[in-house]
ZAFIGU-218835 format. One record per residue: residue in one letter; y, x, z of N, C-alpha, C in turn. Coordinates in steps of 0.1 Angstrom, whole numbers, always signed. Atoms other than C-alpha are relative to their C-alpha. Example, Ala and Ser with C-alpha at 12.3 -4.5 7.8 and 13.67 -1.06 7.14 Angstrom:
! residues 2
(a, (-12, +9, +0), (-45, +123, +78), (+12, +9, +0))
(s, (-11, -9, +0), (-11, +137, +71), (+11, -8, +8))
***
This chain:
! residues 227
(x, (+5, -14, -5), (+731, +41, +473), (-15, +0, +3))
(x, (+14, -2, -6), (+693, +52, +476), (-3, -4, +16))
(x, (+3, +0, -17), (+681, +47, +514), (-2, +16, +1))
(x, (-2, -12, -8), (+680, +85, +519), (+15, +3, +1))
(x, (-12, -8, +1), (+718, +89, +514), (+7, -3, +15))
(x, (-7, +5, -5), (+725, +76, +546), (+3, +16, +16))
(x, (+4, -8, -11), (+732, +105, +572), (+16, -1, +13))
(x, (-8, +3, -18), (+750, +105, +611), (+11, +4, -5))
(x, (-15, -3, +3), (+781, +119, +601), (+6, -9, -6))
(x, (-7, +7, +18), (+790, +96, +569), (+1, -14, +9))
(x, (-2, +14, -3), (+808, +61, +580), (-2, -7, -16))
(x, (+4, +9, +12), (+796, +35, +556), (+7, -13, -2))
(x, (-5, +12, -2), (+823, +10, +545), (-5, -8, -13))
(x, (+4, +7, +13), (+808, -16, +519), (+9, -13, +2))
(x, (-14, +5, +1), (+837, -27, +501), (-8, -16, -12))
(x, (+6, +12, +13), (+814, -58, +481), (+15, -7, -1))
(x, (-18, +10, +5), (+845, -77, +459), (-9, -12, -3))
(x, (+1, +16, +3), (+844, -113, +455), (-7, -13, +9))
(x, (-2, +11, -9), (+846, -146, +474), (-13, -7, -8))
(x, (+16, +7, +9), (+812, -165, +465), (+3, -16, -6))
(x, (+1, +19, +3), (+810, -197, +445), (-17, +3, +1))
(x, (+17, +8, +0), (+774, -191, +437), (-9, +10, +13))
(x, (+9, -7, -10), (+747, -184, +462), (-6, +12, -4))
(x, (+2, -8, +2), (+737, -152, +467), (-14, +6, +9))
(x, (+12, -3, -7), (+704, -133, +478), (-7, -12, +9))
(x, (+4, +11, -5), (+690, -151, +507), (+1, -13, +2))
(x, (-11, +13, +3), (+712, -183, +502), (-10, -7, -13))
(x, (+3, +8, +14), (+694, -187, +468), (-14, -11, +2))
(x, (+14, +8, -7), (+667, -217, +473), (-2, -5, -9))
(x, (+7, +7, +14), (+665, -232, +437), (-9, +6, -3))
(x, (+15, -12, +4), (+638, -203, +428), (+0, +10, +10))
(x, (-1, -10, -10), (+623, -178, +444), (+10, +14, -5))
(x, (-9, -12, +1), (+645, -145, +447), (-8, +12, +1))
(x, (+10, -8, -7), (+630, -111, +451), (+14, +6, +5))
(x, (-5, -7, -12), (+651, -101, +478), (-4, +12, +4))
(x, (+5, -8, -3), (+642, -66, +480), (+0, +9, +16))
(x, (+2, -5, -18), (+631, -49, +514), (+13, +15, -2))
(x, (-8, -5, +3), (+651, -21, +500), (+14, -1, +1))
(x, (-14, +1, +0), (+685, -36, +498), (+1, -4, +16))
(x, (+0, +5, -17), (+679, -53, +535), (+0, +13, +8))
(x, (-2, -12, -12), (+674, -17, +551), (+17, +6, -6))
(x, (-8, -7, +4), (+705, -5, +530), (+13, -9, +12))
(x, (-16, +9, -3), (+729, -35, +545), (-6, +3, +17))
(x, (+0, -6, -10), (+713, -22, +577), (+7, +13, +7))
(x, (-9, -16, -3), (+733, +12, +575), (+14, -5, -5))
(x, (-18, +3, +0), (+767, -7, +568), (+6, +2, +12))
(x, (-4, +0, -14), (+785, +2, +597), (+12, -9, +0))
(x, (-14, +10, +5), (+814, -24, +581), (-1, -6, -12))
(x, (+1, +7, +4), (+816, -50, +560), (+19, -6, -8))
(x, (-14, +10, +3), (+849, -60, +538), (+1, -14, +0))
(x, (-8, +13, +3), (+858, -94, +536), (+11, -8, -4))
(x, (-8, +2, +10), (+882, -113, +517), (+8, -15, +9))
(x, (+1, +15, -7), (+884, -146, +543), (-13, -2, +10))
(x, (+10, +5, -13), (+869, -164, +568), (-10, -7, -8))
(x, (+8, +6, +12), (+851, -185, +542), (-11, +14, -7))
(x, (+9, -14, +6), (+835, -151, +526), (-9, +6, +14))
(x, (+9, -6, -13), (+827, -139, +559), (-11, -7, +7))
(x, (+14, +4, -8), (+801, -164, +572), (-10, -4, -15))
(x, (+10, +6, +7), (+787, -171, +536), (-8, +19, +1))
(x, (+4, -11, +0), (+782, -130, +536), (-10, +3, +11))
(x, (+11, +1, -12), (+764, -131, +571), (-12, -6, -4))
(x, (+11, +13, +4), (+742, -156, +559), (-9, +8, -17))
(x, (+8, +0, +9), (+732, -144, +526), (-5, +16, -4))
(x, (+2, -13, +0), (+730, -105, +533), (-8, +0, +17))
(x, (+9, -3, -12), (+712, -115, +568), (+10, +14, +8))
(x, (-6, -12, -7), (+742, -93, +582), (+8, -2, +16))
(x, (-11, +1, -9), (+753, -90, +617), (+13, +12, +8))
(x, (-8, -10, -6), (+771, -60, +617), (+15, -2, +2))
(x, (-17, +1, -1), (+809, -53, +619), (+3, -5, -14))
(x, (-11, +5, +11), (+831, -75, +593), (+12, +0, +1))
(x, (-17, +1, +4), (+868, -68, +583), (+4, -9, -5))
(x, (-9, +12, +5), (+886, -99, +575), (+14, +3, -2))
(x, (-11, -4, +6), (+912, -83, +554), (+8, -2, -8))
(x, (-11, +0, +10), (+919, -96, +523), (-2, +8, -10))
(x, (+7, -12, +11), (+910, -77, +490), (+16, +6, -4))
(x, (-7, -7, +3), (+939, -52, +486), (+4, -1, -16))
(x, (-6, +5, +13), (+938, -54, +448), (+11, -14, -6))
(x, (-13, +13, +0), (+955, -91, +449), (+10, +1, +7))
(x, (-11, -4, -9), (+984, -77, +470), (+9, +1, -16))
(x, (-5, -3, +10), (+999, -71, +434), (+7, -17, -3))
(x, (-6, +11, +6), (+1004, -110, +429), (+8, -7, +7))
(x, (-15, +2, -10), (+1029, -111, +459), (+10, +9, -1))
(x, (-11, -9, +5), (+1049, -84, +445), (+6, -1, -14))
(x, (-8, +5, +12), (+1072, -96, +418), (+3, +15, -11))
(x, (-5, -12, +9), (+1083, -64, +406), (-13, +6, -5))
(x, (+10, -11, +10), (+1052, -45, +402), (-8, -8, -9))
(x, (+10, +4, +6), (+1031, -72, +391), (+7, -7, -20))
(x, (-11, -1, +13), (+1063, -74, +358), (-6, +11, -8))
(x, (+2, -15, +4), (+1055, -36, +353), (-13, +0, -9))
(x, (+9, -2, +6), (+1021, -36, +353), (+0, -10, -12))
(x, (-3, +11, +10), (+1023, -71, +333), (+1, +7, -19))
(x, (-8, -6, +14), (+1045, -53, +306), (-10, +14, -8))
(x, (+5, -13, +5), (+1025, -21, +307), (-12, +3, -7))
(x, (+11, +7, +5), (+992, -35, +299), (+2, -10, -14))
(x, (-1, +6, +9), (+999, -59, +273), (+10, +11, -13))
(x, (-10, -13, +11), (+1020, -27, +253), (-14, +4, -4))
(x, (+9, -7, +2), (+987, -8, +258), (-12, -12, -11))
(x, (+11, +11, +5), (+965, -37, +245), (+6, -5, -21))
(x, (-9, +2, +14), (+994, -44, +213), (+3, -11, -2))
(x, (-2, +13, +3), (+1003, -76, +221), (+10, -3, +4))
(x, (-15, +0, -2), (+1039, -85, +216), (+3, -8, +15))
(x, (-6, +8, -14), (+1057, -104, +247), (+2, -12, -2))
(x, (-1, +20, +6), (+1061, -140, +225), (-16, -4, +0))
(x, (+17, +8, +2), (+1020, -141, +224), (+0, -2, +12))
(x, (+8, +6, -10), (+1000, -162, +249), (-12, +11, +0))
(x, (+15, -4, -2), (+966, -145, +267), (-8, -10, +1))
(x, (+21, +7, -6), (+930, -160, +271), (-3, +11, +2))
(x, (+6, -10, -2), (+915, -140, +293), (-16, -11, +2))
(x, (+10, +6, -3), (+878, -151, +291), (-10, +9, +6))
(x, (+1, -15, -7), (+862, -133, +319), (-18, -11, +7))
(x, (+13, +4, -6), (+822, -152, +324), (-8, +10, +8))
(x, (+9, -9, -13), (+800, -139, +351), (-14, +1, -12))
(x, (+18, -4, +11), (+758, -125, +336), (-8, -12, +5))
(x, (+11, +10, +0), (+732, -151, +338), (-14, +14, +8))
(x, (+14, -3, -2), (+699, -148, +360), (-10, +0, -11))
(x, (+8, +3, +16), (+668, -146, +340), (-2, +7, -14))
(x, (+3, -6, +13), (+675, -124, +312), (+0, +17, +7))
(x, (-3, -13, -5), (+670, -90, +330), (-8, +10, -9))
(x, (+7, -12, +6), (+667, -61, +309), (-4, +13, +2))
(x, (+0, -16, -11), (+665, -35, +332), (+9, +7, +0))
(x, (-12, -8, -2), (+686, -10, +348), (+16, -6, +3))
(x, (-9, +11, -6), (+704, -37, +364), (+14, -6, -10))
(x, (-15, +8, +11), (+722, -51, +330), (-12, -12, -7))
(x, (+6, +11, +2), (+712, -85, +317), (+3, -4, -15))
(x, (+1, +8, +16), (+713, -106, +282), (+11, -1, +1))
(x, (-9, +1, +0), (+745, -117, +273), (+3, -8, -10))
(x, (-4, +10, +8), (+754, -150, +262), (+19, -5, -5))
(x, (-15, -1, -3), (+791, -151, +250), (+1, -22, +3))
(x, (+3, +16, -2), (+781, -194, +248), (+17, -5, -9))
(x, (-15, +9, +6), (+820, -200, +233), (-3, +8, -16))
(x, (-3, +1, +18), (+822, -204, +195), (+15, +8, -3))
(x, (-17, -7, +1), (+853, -177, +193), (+4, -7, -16))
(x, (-9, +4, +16), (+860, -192, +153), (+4, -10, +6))
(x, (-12, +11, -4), (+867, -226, +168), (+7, -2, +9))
(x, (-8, +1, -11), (+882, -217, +199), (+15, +0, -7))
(x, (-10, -3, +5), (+907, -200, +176), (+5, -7, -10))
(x, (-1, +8, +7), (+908, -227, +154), (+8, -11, +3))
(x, (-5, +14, -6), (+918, -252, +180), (+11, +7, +7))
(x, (-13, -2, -11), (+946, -229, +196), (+9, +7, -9))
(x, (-16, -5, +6), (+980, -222, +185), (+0, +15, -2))
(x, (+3, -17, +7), (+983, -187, +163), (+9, +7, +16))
(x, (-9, -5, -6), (+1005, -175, +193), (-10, +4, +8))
(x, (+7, -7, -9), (+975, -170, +215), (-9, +11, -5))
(x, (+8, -11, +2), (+951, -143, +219), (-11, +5, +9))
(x, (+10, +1, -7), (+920, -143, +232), (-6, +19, +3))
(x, (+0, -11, -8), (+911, -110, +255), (-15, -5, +9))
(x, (+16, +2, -1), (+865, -113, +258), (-4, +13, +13))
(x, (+6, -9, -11), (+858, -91, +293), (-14, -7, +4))
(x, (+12, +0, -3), (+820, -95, +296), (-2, +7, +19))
(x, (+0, -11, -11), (+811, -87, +332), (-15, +11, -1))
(x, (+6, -15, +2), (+798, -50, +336), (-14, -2, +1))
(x, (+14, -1, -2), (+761, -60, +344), (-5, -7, -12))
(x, (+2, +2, +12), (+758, -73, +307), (-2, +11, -12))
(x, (-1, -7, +13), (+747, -57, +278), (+4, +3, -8))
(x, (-15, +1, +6), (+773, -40, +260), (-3, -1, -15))
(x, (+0, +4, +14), (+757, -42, +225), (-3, -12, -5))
(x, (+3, +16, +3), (+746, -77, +227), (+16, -3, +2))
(x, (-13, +7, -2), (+784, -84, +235), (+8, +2, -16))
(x, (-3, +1, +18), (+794, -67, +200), (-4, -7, -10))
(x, (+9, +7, +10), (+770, -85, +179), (+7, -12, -1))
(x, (-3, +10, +0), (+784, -117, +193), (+14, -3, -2))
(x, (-11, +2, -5), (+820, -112, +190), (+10, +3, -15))
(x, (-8, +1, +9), (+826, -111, +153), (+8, -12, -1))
(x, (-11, +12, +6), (+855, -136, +136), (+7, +1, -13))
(x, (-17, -4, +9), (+878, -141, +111), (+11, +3, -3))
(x, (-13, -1, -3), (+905, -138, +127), (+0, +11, +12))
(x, (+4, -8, -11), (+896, -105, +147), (+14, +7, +6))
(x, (-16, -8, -6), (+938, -97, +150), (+1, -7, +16))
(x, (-1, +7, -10), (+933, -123, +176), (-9, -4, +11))
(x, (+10, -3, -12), (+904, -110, +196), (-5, +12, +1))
(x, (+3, -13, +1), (+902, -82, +215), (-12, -1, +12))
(x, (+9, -5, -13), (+869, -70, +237), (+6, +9, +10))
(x, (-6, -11, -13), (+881, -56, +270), (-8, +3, +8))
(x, (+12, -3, -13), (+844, -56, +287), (+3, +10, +5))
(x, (+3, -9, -5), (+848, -20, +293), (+14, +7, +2))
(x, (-10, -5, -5), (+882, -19, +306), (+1, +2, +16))
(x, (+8, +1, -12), (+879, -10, +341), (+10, -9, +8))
(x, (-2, +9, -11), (+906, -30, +362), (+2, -16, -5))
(x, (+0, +10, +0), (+901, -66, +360), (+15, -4, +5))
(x, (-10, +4, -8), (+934, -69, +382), (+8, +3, -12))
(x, (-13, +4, +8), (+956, -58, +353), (-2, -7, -10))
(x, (+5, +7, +10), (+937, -78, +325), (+7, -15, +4))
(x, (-2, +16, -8), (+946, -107, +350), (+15, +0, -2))
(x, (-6, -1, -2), (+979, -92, +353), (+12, -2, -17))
(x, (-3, -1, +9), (+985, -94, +317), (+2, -15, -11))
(x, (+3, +10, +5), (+970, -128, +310), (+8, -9, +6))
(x, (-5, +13, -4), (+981, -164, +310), (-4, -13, +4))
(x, (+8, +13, -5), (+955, -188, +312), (-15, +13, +4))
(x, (+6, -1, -2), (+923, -177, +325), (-15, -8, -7))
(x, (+10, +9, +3), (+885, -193, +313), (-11, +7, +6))
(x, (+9, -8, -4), (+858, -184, +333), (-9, -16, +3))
(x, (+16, +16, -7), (+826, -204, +354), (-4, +7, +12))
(x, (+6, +1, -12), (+807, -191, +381), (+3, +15, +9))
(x, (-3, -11, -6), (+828, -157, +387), (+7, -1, +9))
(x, (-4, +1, -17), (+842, -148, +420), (+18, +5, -8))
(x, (-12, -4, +7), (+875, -139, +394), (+5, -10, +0))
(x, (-8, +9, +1), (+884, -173, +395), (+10, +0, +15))
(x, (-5, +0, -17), (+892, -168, +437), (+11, +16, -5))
(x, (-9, -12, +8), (+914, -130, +423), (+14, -9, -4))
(x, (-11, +5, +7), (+930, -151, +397), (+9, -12, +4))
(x, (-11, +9, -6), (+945, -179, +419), (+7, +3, +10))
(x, (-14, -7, -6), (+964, -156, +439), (+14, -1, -12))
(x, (-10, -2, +10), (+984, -154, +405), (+7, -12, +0))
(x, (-5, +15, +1), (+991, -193, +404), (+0, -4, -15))
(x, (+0, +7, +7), (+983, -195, +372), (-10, -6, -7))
(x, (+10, +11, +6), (+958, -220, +353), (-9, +4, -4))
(x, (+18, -9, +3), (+918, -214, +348), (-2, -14, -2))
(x, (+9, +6, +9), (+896, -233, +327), (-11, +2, +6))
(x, (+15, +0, +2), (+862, -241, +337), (-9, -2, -10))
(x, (+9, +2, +15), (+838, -235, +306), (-15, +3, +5))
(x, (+14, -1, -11), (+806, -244, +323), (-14, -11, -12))
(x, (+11, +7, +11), (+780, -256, +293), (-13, -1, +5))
(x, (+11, -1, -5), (+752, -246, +314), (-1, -3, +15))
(x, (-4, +3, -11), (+760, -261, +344), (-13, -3, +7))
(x, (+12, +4, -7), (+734, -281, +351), (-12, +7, +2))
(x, (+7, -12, +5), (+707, -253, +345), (+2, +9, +14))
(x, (-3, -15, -10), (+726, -226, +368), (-3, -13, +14))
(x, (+2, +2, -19), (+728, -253, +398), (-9, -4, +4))
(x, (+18, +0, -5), (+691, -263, +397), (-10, +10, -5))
(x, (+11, -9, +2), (+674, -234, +385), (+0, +10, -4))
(x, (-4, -17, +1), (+692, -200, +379), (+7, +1, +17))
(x, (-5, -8, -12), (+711, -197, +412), (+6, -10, +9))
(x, (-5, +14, -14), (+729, -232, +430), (+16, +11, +4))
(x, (-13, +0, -7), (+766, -232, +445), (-3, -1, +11))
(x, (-3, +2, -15), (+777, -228, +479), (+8, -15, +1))
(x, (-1, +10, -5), (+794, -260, +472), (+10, -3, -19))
(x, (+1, +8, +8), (+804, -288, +446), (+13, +5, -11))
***
């Protein structure tokens, strides 16, 4: 929200999603950050704070400089992966809409944007880094790989990169909006430094770390909160 939107009447709940692996704003100490003065008066008019855990809530203090009110609630969207029935439904209802029979496997490959490549208007470069011909090369015809770019990526560098041969068996879902049924739909997960991996293990089921650039991100694009 701009800094004028904030007025006496309006309660302000900032609902930020995701449990941190990597450091964020003031946290970040591999490089400098520009921490804008801007976002610091905004998280001044939070009159609340969601949180997802006790773990989220003091890295959130810490890296938003916040001591306002925090909710230690729990993200509402993963309530779906304790409910058997609905999380069948959606399951079923999503994989219909997508066209993918009930005997195929998912890959959902769901990477977080890289620092560094900022092209403005807060969307970044967009490295897919996995070789989709030989992923699909090396995996049994029964799976089906499902490419969600996250939203702060640039959506035509994501087309460029996402031709194949075998394109029956890869669909782009960047610009599907809920993550929770994508998850709900999939089987294995493959991600790296997204806070989707903490989402997706409510589900209990199995994530791949595909981290090529590991060394790179933890000394000199952004560093972990921890190993």
């Amino acid at each position: 929200f701009p800094l004028w939107f904030f007025r006496d009447e309006t309660y302000y709940l900032q609902t930020w999603h995701g449990t941190p692996l990597k450091k964020m704003h003031w946290d970040v100490t591999v490089r400098k950050v520009n921490t804008t003065p801007a976002f610091f008066v905004k998280s001044k008019g939070w009159h609340s704070l969601l949180s997802p855990n006790h773990y989220s809530t003091k890295k959130f203090e810490s890296c938003f400089r916040y001591s306002g009110t925090i909710l230690e609630t729990g993200y509402p969207a993963n309530d779906i992966f304790s409910n058997p029935d609905q999380y069948k439904l959606v399951r079923k209802s999503i994989r219909s809409k997508l066209g993918i029979a009930d005997d195929k496997k998912i890959v959902l490959y769901a990477p977080t944007w890289r620092d560094g490549g900022h092209l403005g208007n807060s969307k970044f470069k967009f490295d897919l880094m996995l070789d989709v011909d030989v992923a699909l090369e090396k995996t049994p015809s029964e799976y089906v790989f499902l490419i969600r770019a996250h939203h702060m990526s640039e959506a035509n560098e994501i087309k460029g990169q996402l031709s194949s041969k075998d394109e029956n068996r890869l669909i782009d879902v960047s610009h599907w909006d809920d993550a929770i049924e994508l998850m709900c739909a999939a089987d294995i997960l493959v991600s790296d430094y997204s806070s989707i991996v903490y989402d997706w293990a409510c589900s209990g089921k199995p994530v791949v770390y595909f981290i090529p650039d590991l060394e790179e991100y933890r000394t000199k694009l952004r560093g972990m909160y921890y190993d």
